[in-house]
N, C-alpha and C positions, 0 to 999 in steps of 0.2 A: 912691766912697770904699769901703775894704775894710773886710769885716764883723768888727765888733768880737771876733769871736769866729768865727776860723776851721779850716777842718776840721784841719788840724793842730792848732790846741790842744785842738779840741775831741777829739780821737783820743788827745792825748799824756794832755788830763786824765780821759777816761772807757772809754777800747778797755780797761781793765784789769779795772773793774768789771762791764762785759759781758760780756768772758769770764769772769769768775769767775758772774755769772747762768747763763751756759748751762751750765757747768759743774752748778751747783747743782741746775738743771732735768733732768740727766740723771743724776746720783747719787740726789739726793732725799735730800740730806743736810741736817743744820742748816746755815744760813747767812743774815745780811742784814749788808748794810753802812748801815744805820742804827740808830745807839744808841737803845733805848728808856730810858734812864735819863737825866734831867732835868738833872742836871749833867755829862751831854755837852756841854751847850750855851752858849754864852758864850765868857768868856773862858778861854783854854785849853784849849777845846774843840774842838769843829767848826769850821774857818775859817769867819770870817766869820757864824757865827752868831749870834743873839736868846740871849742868857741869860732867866733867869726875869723879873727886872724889865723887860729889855729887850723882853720878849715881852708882859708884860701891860699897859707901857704901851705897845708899839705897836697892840693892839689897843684898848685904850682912845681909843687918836688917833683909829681908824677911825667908831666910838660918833658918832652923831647927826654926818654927814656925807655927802658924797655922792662915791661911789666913780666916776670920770670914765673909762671904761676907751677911750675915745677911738674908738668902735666907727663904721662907718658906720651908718646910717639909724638911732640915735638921735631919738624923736621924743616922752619926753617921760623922767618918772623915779618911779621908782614902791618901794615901800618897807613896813614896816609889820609886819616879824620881833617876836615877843617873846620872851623866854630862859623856858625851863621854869623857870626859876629864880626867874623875875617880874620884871626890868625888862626895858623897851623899847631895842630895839638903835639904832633913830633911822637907820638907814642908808638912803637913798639909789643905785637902785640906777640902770642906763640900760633903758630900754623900747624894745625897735628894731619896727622896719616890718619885717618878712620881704621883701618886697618887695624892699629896696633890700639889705638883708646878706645875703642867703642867694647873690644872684649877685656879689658881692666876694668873699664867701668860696670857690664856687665858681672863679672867675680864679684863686685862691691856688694852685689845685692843682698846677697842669703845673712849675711850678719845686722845689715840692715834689718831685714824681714823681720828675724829672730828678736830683736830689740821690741818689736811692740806697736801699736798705735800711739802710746801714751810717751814713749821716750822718744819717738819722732817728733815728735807735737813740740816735745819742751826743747830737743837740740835747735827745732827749726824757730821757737821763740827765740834762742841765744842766738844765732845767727841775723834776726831779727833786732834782736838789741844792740848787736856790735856795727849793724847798719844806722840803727835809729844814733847812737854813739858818731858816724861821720857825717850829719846829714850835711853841713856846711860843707865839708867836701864835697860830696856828693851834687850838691846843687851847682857848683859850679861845674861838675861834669854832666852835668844834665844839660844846665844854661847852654854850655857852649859845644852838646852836640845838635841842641834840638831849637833852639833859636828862644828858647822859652824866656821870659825879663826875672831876671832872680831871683824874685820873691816868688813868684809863678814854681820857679823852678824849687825852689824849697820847698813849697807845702805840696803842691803836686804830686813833684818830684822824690820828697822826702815824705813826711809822715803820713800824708793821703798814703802813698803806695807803700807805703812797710802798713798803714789801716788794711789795705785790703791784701796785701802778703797775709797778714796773722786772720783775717776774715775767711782766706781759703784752708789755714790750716784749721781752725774751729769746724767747719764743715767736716773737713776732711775726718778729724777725730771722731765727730758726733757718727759718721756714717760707717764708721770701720767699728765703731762700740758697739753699734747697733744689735749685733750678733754676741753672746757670752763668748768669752775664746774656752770654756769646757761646760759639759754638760753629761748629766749619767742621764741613761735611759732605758725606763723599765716598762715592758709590755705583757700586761698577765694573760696567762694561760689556763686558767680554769683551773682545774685539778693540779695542773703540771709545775714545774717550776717558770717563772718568768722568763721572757728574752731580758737579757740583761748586755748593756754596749756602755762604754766610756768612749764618747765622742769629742775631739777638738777640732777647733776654728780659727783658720791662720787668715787673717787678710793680706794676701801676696800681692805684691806690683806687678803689672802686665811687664815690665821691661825698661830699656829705655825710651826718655822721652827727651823729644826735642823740641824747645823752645824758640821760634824764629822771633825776636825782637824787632818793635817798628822804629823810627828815627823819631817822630815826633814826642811819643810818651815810655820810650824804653823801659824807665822802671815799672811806671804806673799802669799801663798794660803789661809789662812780662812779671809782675810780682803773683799775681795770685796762680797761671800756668808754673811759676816754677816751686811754688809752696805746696801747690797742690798734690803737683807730682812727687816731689819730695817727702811728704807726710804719708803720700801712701806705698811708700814702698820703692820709688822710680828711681834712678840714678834721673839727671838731666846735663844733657847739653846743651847750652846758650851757646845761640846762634846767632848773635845781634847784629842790627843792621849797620853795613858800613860804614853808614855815616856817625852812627851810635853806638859806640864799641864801649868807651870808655865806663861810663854806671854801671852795666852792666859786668864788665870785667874784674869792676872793683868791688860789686858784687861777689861775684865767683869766688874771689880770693879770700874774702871774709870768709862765703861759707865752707870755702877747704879747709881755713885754718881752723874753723869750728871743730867740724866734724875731725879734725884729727884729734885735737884736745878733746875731744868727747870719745877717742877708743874707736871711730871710726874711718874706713876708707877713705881719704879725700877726692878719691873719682869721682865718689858720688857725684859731686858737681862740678863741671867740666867746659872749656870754654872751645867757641870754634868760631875763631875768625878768619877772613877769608883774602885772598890776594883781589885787587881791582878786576871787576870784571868774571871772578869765579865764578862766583850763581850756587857755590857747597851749599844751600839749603836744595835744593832740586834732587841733587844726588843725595844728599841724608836723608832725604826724605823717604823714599822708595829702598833703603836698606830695608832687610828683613831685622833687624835688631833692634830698629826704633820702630814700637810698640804705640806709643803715644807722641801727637803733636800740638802744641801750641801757636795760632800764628796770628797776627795784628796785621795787616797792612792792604793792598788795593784788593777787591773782588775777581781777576781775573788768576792772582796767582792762588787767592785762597779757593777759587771754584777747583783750580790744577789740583789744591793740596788734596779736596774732597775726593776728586774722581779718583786719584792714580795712587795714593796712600793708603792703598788697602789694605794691607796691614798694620795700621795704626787705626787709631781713635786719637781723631780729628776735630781739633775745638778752632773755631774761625772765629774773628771778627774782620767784617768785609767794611765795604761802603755802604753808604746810605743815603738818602737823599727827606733830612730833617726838615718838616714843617710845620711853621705855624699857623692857627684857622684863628681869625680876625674876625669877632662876631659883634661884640658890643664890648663896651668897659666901665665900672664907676670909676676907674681910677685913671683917667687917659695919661697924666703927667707919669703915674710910676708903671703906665706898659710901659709908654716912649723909653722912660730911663732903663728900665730893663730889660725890652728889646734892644736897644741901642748898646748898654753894657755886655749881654750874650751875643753880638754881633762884633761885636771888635776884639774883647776876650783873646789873647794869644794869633792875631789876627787871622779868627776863623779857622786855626788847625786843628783844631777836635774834633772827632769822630761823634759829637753830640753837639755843635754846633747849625743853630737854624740855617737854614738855606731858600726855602720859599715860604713867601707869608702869603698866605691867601686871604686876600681884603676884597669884600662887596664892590662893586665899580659904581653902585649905586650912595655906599658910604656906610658909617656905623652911626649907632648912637651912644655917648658919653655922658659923664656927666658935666663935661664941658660944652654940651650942647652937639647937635648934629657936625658927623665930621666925611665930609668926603673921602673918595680913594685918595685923590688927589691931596687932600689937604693931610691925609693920616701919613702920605709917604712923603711929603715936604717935612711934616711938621718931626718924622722920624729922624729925616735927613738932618734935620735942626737940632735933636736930639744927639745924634754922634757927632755931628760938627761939636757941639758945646761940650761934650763928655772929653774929644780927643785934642780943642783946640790949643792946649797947653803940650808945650811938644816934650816936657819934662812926663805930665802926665801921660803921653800918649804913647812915649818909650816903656812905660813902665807896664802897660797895659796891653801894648800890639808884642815886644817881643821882638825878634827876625824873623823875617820868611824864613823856611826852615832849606829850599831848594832852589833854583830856577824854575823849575817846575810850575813852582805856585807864584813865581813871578808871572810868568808866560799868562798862566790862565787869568790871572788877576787883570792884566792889560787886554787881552782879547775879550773878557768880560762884559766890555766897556762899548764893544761893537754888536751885541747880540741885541739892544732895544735902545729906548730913551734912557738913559742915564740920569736919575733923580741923587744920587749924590757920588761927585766925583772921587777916586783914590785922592791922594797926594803924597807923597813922600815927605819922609820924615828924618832930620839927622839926627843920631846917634852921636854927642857927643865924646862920649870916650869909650865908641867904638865907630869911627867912620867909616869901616867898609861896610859896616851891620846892611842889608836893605830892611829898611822901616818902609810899610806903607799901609793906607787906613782903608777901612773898607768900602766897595764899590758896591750903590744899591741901583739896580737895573728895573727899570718899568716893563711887564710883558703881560700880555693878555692870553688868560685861560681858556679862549676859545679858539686861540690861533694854534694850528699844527705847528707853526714854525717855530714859534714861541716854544709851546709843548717839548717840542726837540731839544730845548738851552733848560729849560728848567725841571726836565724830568730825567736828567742826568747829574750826577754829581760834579759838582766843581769847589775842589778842593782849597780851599783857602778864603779871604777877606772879602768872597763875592756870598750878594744876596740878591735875591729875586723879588720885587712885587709883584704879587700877579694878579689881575685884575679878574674876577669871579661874576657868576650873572648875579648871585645869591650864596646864601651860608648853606642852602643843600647841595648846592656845586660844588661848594667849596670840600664838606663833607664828601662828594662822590670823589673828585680831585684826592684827596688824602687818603681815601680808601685804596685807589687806585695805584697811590704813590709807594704807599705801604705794600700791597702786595707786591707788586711788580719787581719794585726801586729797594724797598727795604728801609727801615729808617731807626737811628739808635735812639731818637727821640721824639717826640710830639706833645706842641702846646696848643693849647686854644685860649680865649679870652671871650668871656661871655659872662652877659648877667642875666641868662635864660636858661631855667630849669632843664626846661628840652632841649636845648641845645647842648648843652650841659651833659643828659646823657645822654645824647645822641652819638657825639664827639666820644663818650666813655664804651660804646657799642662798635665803633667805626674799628678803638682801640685794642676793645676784646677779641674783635673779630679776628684782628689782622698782629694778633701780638704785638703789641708797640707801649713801650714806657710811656706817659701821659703827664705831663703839666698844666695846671690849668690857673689861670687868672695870675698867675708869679707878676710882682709891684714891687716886692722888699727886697733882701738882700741875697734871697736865693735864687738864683739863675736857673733857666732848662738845659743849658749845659756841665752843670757841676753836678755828682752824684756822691753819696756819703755811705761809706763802708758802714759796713753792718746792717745797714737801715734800708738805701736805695737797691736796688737792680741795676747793672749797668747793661744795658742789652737785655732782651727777652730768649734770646733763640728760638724764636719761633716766625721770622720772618729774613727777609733775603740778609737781612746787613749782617747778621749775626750767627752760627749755628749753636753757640750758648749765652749763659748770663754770668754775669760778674759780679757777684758769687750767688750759687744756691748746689742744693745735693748733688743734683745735676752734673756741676762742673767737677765737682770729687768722687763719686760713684762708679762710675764706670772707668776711673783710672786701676783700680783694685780688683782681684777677686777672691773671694769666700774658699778654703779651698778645706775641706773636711777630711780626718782621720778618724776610720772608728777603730776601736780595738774590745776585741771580748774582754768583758767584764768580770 
């Protein structure tokens, strides 16, 4: 029977939006072909999409059920998600045997392979689209695994992350094309007849790849690790974090259903969730069969993932410790606003959220006139008080803690210096368990060890640091320092001094670190935009790749040549 979904439709309905990706990837211009606005979707909308009701009741359907993704070695069903929000999600998820799915999934590959770079590229767009197709679902499985406030959780969670899903498969293509898949080759010989060889060039997948999912950004970090691997050849297993099962599951499911109506394996994509308490990424990890890994979440298990998963290639994103260099500003009102909006931002739980500002103790200069340390960190503190004072606004914009976790550290925060602006708690109208709290800005001084110790560590969540600097080349040694050591996904500066200026751009290059500089308007140093930005460098502790560049797709594949006489 011919596959419901064959390479000419799949070429007539996606070779356009491919090209228009690679394109984008080599301008680095703005561009996504998924609407982040909520009435894209439905009727009139997106073909064939979830409008809002349509999306919150079909996430509702899924609510206290059991997700059947029709997997081999299924052996029992395991469950037990709660929404930051405070109800129980009641889902149901399958629990496999490694054993029996890891070599199904492995079988899957060779027909895969054979298929192409170009007919991976456009399956892995349709799968793509029948995501972009639920994102109102979707967002609400996001929202209430990962505490995010639902608009957050939409664009984030939905068309950000299917931008940079389709961002890794454009790589992926450009890099697997790179090479002709035939070639004749003729060598003359003088007098004699030529060497004569017909040469072919298959880009193979190393194997499989495993996907560790993090709880806070599940799609938006596990989107372009599993496009990646998927475009070049990789069966994958998503491996998402327990708290965050749901997106990603719903995930999975789209893409089996693809890949079958497209004539392929649905092993390819594979889900593996785990019983309370397992730890199954530790053991998946060091199988010889997973080839390749993917993994988001603290530095101490991605340092594990590096040393002891030698047999894999090993893409991390760790911790970091983000900061900004406080030098001068003409615009003091739109830093305030803009530090103040990237410091409260999903209350701090981004992997690109600022964490220490390093301001003069002597003060800057503005074009509001001379402004103290003191008066820069009051007048900031005055800044987030006014952005969160509306508690409608400030639900909408902090989101849930996503853990205890990040309650813990957010309260012991409050004990490491002087406290220039207090948390407070926030209610959640029509979610009262939610914990809402706003962020806590701590006063410490860069000459103190003590100090050093609270703010040259990461601390995850609604906590910032002022730290008091002798001067802007401290502040600079400080950032260097923080970068090598600490690692950091981000870094801003604010300056209206050329030198300083690139000074700050030398500090950057040095030590591989993303760079913002003087941000007032509407773009933040914690937001990054597919196709255009880097997310991460890998080149520094927080990270050992970027989100997206060849990098991240190249060494998932290899080149693998037949010659034959000619």
């Amino acid at each position: 029977m011919a596959a419901a979904l064959s390479p000419e439709k799949l070429s007539e309905t996606h070779r356009p939006t491919l090209d228009q990706a690679l394109e984008a990837i080599r301008t680095r211009a703005y561009w996504s072909p998924h609407s982040e606005h909520p009435k894209a979707y439905g009727e009139g909308g997106v073909p064939g999409s979830l409008g809002p009701a349509e999306g919150k009741a079909a996430f509702d359907a899924v609510l206290h059920g059991r997700l059947d993704l029709g997997q081999p070695g299924t052996d029992g069903w395991v469950g037990g998600e709660v929404s930051p929000y405070g109800p129980e999600l009641g889902v149901e998820y399958p629990h496999v045997d490694p054993d029996v799915l890891l070599p199904a999934m492995g079988a899957a590959m060779g027909s895969w392979r054979a298929a192409g770079p170009e007919t991976r590229a456009l399956v892995c767009l349709e799968i793509l689209a029948r995501i972009n197709a639920r994102t109102h679902e979707l967002a609400h499985a996001v929202m209430h695994t990962s505490g995010q406030a639902f608009v957050m959780a939409f664009q984030a969670g939905g068309p950000h992350a299917q931008d940079r899903g389709l961002e890794a498969v454009a790589y992926a293509y450009a890099e697997q094309t790179r090479t002709p898949r035939t070639a004749d080759w003729s060598k003359p010989q003088g007098k004699r007849d030529p060497l004569r060889l017909h040469k072919s060039y298959t880009a193979a997948g190393r194997g499989v790849s495993l996907l560790i999912g993090c709880n806070t950004f599940p799609t938006w970090n596990g989107y372009p690790g599993l496009f990646a691997s998927l475009a070049t050849g990789n069966p994958v297993l998503v491996k998402p974090h327990p708290g965050a099962v749901l997106p990603l599951a719903l995930t999975v499911q789209l893409a089996r259903e693809v890949l079958a109506e497209a004539g392929f394996d649905p092993n390819l994509v594979a889900l593996a969730a785990e019983r309370p308490g397992e730890g199954i990424a530790k053991a998946l990890a060091v199988r010889p069969e997973i080839k390749i890994i993917d993994y988001t979440g603290s530095s101490s298990f991605g340092d594990w993932l590096e040393a002891n998963a030698r047999q894999a290639q090993v893409y991390t994103e760790k911790a970091g410790v983000n900061t900004i260099v406080v030098d001068s500003t003409d615009d003091y009102r739109g830093m305030l606003s803009n530090l103040a909006f990237s410091l409260s931002l999903y209350s701090g739980q981004m992997c690109t959220t600022p964490q220490n500002l390093l301001i003069p103790r002597d003060g800057i200069t503005t074009d509001a006139g001379a402004k103290s340390y003191d008066e820069v960190v009051a007048d900031l503190a005055e800044a987030v008080d006014g952005l969160l004072g509306d508690d409608a606004r400030a639900n909408g914009l902090l989101g849930a803690l996503v853990n205890p976790d990040v309650k813990a550290r957010l309260e012991a925060a409050a004990g490491l210096g002087e406290v220039a602006l207090a948390s407070r708690a926030v209610t959640n109208p029509d979610f009262p368990d939610a914990v809402v709290r706003t962020p806590v800005v701590v006063k410490l001084d860069g000459s103190k060890p003590d100090d050093g110790a609270a703010f040259l560590s990461e601390c995850f969540g609604p906590v910032s640091f002022a730290v008091a600097v002798d001067s802007t080349a401290d502040a600079l040694h400080l950032l260097r320092r923080t970068v090598r050591e600490k690692g950091a996904m981000t870094v801003g500066a604010y300056t209206t001094s050329p030198d300083v200026e690139r000074a700050v751009e030398e500090v950057c290059f040095d030590e591989s670190a993303q760079l913002s500089l003087n941000l007032t308007g509407g773009v933040f140093v914690n937001q990054t935009a597919a196709f255009s930005d880097f997310h991460g460098s890998g080149g520094n502790p927080a990270a050992n790749a970027a989100l997206c560049d060849g990098a991240f797709v190249s060494n998932r594949f290899r080149v693998v040549e037949v010659r034959r006489q000619a």
